[in-house]
PATOR-661975 format. One line per 2 residues: number of its first residue (from 1); for each residue x, y, z of N, C-alpha, C, O. Coordinates in pm, 1 decimal. Example, Ala and Ser with C-alpha at 12.3 -4.5 7.8 and 13.67 -1.06 7.14 Angstrom:
% PATOR-661975
1	1319.0 -569.0 780.0 1230.0 -450.0 780.0 1320.0 -330.0 780.0 1423.6 -331.9 846.5 | 1285.0 -225.0 708.0 1367.0 -106.0 714.0 1290.0 3.0 787.0 1340.9 113.8 803.9
END
This chain:
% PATOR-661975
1	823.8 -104.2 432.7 953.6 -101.0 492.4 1044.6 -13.8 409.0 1011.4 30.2 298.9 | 1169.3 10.5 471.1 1233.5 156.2 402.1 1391.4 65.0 409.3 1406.9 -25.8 490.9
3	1476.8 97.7 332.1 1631.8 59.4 280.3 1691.8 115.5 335.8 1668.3 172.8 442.2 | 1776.3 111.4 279.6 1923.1 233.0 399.7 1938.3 354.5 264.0 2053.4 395.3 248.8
5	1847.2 404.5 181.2 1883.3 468.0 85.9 1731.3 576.2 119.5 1696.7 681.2 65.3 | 1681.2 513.2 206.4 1544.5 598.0 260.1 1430.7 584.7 110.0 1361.6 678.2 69.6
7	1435.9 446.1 47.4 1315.9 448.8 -19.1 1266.1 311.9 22.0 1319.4 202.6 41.0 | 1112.3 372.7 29.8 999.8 299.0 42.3 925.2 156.1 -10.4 843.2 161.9 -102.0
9	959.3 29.2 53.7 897.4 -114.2 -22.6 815.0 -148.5 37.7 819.7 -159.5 160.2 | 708.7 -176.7 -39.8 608.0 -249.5 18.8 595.2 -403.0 -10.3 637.0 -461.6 -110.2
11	515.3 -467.1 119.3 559.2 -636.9 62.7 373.8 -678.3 132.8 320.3 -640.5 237.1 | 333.3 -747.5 46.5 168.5 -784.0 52.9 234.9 -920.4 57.3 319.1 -987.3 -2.6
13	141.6 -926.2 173.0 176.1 -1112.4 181.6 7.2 -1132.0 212.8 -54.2 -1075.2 303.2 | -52.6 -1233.0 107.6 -190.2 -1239.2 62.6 -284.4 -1350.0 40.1 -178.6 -1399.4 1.2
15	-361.7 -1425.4 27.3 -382.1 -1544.9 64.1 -469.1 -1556.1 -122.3 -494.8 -1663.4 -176.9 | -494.4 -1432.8 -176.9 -594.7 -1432.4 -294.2 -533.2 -1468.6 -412.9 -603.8 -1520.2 -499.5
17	-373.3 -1445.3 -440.8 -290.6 -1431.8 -521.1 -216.4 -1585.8 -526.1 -151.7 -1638.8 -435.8 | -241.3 -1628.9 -634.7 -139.9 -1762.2 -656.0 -17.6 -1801.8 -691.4 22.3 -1918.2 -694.4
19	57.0 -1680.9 -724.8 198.7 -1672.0 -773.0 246.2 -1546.6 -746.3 173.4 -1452.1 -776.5 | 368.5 -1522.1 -688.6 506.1 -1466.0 -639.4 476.4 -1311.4 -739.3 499.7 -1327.4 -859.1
21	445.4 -1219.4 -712.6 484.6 -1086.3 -833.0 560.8 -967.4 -738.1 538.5 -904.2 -634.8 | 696.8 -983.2 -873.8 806.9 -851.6 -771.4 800.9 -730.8 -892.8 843.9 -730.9 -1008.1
23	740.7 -646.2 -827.2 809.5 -508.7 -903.2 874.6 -421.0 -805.3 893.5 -426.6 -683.8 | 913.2 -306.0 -935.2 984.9 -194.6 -830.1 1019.8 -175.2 -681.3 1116.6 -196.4 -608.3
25	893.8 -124.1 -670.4 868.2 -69.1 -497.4 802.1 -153.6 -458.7 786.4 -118.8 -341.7 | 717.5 -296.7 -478.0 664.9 -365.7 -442.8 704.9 -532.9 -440.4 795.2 -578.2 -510.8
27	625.7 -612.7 -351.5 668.6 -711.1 -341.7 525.6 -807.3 -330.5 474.9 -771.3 -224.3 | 454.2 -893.4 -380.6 321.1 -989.4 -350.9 391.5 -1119.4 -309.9 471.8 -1186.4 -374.8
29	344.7 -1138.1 -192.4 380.9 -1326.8 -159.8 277.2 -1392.3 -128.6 201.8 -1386.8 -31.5 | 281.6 -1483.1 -261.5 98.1 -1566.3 -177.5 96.0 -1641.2 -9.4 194.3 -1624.9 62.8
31	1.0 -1704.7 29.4 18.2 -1804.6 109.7 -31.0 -1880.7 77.9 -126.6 -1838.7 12.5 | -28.7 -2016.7 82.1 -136.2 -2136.8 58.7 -97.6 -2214.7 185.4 -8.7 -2239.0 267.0
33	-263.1 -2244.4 135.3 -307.9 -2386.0 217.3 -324.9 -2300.1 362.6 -253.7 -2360.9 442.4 | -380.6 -2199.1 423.5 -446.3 -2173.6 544.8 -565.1 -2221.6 566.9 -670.5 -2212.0 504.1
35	-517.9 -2307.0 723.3 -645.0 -2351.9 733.6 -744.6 -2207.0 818.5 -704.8 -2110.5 883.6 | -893.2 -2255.0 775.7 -957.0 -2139.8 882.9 -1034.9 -2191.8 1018.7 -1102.7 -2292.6 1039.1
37	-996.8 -2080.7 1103.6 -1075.9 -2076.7 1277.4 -974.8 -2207.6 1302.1 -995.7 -2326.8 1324.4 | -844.9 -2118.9 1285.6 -748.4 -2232.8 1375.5 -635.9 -2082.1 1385.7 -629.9 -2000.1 1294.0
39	-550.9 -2070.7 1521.1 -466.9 -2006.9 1514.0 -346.5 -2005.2 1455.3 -286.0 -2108.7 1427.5 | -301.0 -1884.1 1431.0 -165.9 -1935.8 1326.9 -54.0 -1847.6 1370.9 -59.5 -1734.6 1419.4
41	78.2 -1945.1 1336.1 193.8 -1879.8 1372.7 310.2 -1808.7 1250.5 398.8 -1881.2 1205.4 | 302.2 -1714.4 1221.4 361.1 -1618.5 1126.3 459.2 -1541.5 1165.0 438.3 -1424.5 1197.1
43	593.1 -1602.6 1167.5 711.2 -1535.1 1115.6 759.9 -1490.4 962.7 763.2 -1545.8 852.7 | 790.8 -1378.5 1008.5 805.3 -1308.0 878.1 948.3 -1290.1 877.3 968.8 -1193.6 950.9
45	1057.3 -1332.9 832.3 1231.4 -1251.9 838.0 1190.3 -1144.3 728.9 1148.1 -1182.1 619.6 | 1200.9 -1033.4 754.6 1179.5 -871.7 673.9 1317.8 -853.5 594.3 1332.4 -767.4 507.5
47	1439.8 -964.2 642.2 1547.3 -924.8 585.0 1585.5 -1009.9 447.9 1672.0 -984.4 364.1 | 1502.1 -1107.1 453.5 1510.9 -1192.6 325.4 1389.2 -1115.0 197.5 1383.3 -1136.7 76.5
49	1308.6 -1026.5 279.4 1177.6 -1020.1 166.4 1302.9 -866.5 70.9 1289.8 -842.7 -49.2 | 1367.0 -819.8 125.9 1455.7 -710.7 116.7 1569.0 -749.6 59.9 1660.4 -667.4 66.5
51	1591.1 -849.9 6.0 1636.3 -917.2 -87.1 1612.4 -953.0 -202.0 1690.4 -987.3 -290.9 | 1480.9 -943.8 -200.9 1420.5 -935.4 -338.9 1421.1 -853.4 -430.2 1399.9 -864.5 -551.0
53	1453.1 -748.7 -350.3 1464.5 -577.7 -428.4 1611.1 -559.0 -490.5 1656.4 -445.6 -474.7 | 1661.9 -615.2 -532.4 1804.8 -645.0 -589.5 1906.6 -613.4 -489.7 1980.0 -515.5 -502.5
55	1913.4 -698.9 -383.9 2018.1 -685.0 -282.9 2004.9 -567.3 -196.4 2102.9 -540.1 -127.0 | 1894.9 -488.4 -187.8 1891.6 -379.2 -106.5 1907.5 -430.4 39.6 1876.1 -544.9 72.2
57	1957.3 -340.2 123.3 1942.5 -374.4 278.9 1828.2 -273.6 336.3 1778.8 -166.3 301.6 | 1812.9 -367.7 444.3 1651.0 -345.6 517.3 1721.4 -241.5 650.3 1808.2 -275.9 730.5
59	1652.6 -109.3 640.9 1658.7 15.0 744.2 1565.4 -63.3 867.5 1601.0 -132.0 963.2 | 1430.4 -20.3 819.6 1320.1 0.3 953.4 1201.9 -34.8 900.4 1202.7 16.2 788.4
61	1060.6 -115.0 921.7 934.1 -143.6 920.6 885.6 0.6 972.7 900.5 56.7 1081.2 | 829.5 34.2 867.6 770.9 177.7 850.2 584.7 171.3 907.6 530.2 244.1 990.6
63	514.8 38.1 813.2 416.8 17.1 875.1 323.9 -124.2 865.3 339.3 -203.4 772.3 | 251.9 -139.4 944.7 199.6 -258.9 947.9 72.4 -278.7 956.9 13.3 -270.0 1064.6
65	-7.7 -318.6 802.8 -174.1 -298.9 761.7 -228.2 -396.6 767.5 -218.6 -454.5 659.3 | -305.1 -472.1 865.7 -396.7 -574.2 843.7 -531.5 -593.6 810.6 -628.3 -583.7 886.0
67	-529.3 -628.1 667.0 -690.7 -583.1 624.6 -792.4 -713.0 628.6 -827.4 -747.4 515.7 | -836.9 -777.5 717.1 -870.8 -929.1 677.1 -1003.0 -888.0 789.5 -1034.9 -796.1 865.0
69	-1046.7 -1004.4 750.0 -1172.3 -1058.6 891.4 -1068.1 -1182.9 1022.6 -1092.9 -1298.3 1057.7 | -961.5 -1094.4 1058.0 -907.0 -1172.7 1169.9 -901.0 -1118.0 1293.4 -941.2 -1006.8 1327.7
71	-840.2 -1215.2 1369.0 -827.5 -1152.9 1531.3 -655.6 -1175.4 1564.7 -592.4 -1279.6 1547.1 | -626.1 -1101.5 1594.6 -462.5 -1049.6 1624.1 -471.0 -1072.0 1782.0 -537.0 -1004.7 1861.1
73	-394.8 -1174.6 1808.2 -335.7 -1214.2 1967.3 -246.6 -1094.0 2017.3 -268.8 -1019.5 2112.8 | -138.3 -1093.3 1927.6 1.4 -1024.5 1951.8 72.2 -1014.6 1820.0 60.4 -1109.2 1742.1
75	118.7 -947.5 1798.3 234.3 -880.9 1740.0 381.7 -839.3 1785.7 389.4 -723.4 1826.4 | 469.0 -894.0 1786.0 600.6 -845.6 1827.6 700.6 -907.4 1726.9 687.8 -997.3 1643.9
77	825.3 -812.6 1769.8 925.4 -865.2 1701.3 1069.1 -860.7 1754.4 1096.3 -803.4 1859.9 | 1148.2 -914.5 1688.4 1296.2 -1025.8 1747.2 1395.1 -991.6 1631.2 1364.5 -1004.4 1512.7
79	1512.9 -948.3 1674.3 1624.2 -938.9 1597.7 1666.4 -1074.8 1511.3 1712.6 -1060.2 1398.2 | 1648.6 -1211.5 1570.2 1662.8 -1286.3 1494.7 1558.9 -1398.5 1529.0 1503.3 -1412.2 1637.9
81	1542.5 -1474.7 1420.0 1429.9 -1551.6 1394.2 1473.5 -1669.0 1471.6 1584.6 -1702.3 1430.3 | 1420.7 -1768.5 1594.5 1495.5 -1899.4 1625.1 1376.1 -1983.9 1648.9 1389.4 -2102.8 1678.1
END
């Protein structure tokens, strides 16, 4: 995802990693406790992870990498989370 200053953050949200790591341009968020071969519901607010970056504000989702052994129903997204 990109700021209003046009630089580049990336945010790994990861199931391998057991604790929170913020640098620079990057962001790791574990998950725990997924269960498996059950569907799951994942909201993400992009405007809180963009907060992490010392108060930066969130431009635009630049791109979206899913590297796993899963199956993707849908993908969409909503100005606000309800």
């Amino acid at each position: 995802m990109s700021d209003l200053n046009g630089i580049k953050r990336r945010v790994n949200i990861t199931t391998t990693q057991g604790k929170q790591e913020i640098k620079y341009f990057s962001f790791r968020y574990p998950i725990d406790n997924l269960q498996k071969g059950v569907w799951l519901f994942l909201g993400i607010d992009i405007f809180s992870f963009m907060n992490v970056f010392k108060g930066q504000t969130f431009r635009s989702v630049d791109q979206i990498s899913i590297s796993s052994s899963c199956r993707l129903r849908r993908i969409f997204t909503m100005k606000e989370f309800v």
